[in-house]
C-alpha positions in Angstrom: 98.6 91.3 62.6 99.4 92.1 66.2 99.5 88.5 67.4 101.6 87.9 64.3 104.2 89.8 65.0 104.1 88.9 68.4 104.5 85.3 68.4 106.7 85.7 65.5 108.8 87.7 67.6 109.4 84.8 70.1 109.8 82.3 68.2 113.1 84.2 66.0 114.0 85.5 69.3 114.6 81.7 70.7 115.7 79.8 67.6 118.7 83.1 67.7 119.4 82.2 71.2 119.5 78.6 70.5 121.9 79.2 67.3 124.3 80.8 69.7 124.2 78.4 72.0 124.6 75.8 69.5 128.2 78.0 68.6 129.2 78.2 71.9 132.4 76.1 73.1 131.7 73.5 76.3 134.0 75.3 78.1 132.2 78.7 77.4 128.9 77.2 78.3 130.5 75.7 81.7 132.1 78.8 82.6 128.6 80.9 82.3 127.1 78.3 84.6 130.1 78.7 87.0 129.3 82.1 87.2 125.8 82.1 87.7 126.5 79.5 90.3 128.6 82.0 91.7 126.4 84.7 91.5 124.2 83.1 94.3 127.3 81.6 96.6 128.8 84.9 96.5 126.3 88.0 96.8 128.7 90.4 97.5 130.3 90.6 93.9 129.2 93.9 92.3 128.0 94.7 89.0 125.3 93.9 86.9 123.5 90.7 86.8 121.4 89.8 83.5 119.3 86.9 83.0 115.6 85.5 82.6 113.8 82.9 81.0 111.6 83.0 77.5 108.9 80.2 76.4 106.6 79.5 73.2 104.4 77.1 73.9 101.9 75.5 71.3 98.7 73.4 71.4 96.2 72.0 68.7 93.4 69.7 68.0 92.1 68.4 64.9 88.7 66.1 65.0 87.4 64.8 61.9 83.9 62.3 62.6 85.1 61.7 65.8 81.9 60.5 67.0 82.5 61.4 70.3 82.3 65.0 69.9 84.8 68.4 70.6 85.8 71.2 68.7 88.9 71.7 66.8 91.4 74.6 67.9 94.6 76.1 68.3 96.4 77.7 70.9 99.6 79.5 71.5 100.8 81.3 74.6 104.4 83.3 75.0 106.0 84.3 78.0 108.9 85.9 79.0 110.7 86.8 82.7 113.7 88.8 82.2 115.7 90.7 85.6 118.4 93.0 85.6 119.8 93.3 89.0 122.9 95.7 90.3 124.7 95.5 93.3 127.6 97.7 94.4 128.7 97.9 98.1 125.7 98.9 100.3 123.6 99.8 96.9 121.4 97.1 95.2 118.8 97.8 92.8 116.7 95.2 91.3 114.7 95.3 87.9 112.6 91.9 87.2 110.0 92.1 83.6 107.4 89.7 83.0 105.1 89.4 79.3 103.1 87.1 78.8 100.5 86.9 75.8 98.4 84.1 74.5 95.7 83.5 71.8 93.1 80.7 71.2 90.8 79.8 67.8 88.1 77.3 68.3 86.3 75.8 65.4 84.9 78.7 63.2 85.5 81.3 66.2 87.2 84.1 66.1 90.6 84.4 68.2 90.4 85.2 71.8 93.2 86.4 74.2 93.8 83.2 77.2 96.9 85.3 78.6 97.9 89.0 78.9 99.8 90.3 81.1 103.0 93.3 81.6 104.4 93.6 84.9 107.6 95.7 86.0 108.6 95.9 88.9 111.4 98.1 90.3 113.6 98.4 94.0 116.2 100.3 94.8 117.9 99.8 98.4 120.6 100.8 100.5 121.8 98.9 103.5 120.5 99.6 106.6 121.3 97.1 108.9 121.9 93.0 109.2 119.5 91.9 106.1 117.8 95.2 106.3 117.3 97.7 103.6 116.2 100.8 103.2 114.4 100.7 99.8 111.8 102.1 97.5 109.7 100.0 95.5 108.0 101.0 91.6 105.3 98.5 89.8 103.5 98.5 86.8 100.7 96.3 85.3 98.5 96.0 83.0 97.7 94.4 79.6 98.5 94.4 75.7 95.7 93.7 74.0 91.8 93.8 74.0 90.1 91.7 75.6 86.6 90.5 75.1 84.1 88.9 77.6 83.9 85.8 75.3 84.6 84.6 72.0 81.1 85.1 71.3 80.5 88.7 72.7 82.4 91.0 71.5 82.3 93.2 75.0 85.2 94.5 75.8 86.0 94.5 79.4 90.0 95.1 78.8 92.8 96.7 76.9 96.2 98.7 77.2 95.9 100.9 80.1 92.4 99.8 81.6 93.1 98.8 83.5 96.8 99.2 84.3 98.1 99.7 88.3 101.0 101.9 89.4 102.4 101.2 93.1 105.0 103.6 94.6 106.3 102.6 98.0 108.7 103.2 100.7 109.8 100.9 103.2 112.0 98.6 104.6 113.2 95.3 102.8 114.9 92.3 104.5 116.4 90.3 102.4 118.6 87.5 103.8 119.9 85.6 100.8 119.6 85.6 97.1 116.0 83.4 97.0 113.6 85.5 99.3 112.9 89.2 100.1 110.1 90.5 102.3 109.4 94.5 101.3 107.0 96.3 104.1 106.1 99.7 103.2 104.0 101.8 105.5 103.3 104.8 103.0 102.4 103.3 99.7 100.5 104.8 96.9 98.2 102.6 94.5 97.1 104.5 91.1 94.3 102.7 88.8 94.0 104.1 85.4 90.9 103.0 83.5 91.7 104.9 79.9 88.9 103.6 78.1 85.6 105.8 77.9 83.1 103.2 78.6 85.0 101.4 81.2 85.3 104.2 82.9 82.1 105.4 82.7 80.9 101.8 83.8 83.1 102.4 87.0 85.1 99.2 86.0 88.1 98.0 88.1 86.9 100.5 91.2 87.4 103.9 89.7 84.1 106.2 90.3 82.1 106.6 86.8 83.4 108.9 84.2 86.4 109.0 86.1 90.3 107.8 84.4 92.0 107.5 87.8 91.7 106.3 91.5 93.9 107.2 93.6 94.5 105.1 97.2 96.9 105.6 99.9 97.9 103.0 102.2 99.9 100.1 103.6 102.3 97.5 101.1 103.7 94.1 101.3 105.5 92.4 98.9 106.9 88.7 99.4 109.1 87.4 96.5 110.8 83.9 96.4 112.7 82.1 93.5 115.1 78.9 93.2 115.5 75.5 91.6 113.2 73.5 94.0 114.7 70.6 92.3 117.0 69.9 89.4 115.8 71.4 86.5 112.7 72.1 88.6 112.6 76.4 89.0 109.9 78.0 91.5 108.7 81.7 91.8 106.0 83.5 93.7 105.1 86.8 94.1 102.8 88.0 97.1 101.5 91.3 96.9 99.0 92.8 99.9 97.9 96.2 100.2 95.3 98.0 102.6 94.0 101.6 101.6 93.9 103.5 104.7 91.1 105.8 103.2 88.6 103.2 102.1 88.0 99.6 104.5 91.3 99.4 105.4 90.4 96.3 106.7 89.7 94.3 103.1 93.1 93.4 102.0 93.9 93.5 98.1 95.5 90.2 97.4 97.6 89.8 94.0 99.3 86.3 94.3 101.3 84.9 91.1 102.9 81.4 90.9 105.1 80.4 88.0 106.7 76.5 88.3 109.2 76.4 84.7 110.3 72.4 84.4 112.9 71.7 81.6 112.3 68.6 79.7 116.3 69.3 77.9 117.7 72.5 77.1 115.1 73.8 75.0 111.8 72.0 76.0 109.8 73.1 78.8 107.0 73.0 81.0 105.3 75.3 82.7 102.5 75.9 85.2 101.5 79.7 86.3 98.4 80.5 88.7 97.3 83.6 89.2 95.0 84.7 92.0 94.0 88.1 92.6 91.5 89.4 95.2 90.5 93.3 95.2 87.6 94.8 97.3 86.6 97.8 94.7 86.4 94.7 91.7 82.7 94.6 91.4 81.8 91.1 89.6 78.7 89.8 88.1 77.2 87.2 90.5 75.1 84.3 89.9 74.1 82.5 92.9 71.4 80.0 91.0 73.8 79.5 88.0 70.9 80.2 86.0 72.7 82.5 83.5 70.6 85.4 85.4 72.9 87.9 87.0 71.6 89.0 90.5 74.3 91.7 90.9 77.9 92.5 91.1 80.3 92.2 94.2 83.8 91.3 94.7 85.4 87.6 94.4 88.1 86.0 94.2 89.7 85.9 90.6 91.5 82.8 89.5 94.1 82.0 86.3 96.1 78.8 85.6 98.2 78.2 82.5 99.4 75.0 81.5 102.0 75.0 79.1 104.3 72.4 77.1 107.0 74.0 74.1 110.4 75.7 73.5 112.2 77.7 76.3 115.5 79.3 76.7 117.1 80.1 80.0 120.0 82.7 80.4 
């Protein structure tokens, strides 16, 4: 019912946008792009600045005696980046939102999650000097749904608020234009909240066993660019790096998200995220022989890449 609503959600959600769009005069639709465009040329107007970008994207595969062999299935994956941004004189305060959920059925299989994600992220600044800011940064991840270790066993190794991360940081953030910004924060504090009793009691995502919360102090970078590469061509990426002074201050926690969005027209879109994330304290299972024998856990590198083809709508 969940994944019901949700995609159902979406999908009313764009075909309203597109019915108001489709009401809109020319001259209305080329004086919102005018402003947009002047948004960027002109980053010393003041006021609130609303946009984002939503997606439903759809996939499926029917067989019947095809002799070559596959499985039928049916996928469908939703995401959403929204910002609200503020700027007033020597005050700027920047709010960005990004959902994304996706579900998969193959052949007699249950449904299985291929994309979860919530991530908030929240900076206030004041100006400091030049393209300098002083600023304080706020994030929050984590996930909607359960998730399972495959859509065969039913283990779960995920769900709302296990794990979810919290990031508080102060710092300095230059930002010379309206595409890039570079946050460096020397006092940082990184909260990871495992609320699920056998998770936790597993130890999962780093916190000690039978523990909700760890708790790390330490060192932040955040590097954030976005802009139309090319016509109709938009890139984003999102480097986080953070060092716990406490604990191996040398192994740097590496959170790295791409999202390239490629309109086909005004409604249909394509889309390629990656994901990578790195984290010293992530113990995973390790198979040297790829035997299907576990030898033990340690940390590695985690990788995630959507491709997606479906309805978008960009405000």
């Amino acid at each position: 019912m969940k994944r019901i609503l949700f995609f159902g959600f979406f999908a009313l959600t764009i075909s309203l946008l597109n019915a108001q769009d489709r009401t809109d005069s020319k001259e209305s639709l080329e004086g919102a792009s005018t402003l947009q465009k002047n948004r960027v040329e002109n980053p010393n107007d003041t006021g609130w600045f609303v946009g984002g970008n939503m997606a439903l994207n759809f996939s499926q595969v029917q067989l019947n005696n095809w002799i070559s062999g596959g499985q039928n299935s049916i996928s469908a994956t939703a995401f959403a980046n929204l910002f609200a941004n503020y700027h007033n004189g020597k005050t700027s305060w920047d709010n960005s939102l990004n959902l994304g959920y996706g579900q998969m059925k193959q052949d007699k299989n249950d449904f299985f999650k291929t994309d979860d994600k919530i991530d908030f992220v929240s900076k206030y600044g004041r100006t400091a000097f030049g393209n300098w800011n002083y600023s304080g940064l706020f994030n929050f991840r984590s996930q909607f749904d359960v998730g399972y270790k495959s859509p065969t066993e039913k283990t779960v190794v995920s769900r709302f608020l296990a794990p979810a991360y919290i990031i508080g940081a102060i710092g300095m953030d230059y930002k010379p234009n309206q595409f890039v910004s570079a946050f460096i924060s020397p006092i940082t504090s990184k909260n990871t909240i495992v609320r699920d009793t056998v998770l936790s009691n597993a130890g999962a995502y780093g916190v000690e066993s039978g523990q909700v919360i760890r708790y790390e102090m330490g060192g932040f970078i955040r590097l954030f660019f976005q802009k139309d590469v090319v016509k109709n061509v938009n890139l984003m990426s999102t480097v986080d790096l953070f060092s716990n002074y406490l604990h191996n201050p040398q192994n740097i926690d590496v959170n790295w998200q791409v999202l390239i969005n490629m309109k086909v027209n005004k409604f249909l879109s394509a889309s390629i995220t990656t994901h990578i994330i790195y984290d010293d304290d992530i113990m995973i299972p390790l198979d040297r022989n790829e035997d299907g024998i576990t030898e033990g856990k340690g940390p590695r590198t985690q990788f995630k890449e959507v491709l997606g083809v479906g309805l978008s709508y960009k405000f």
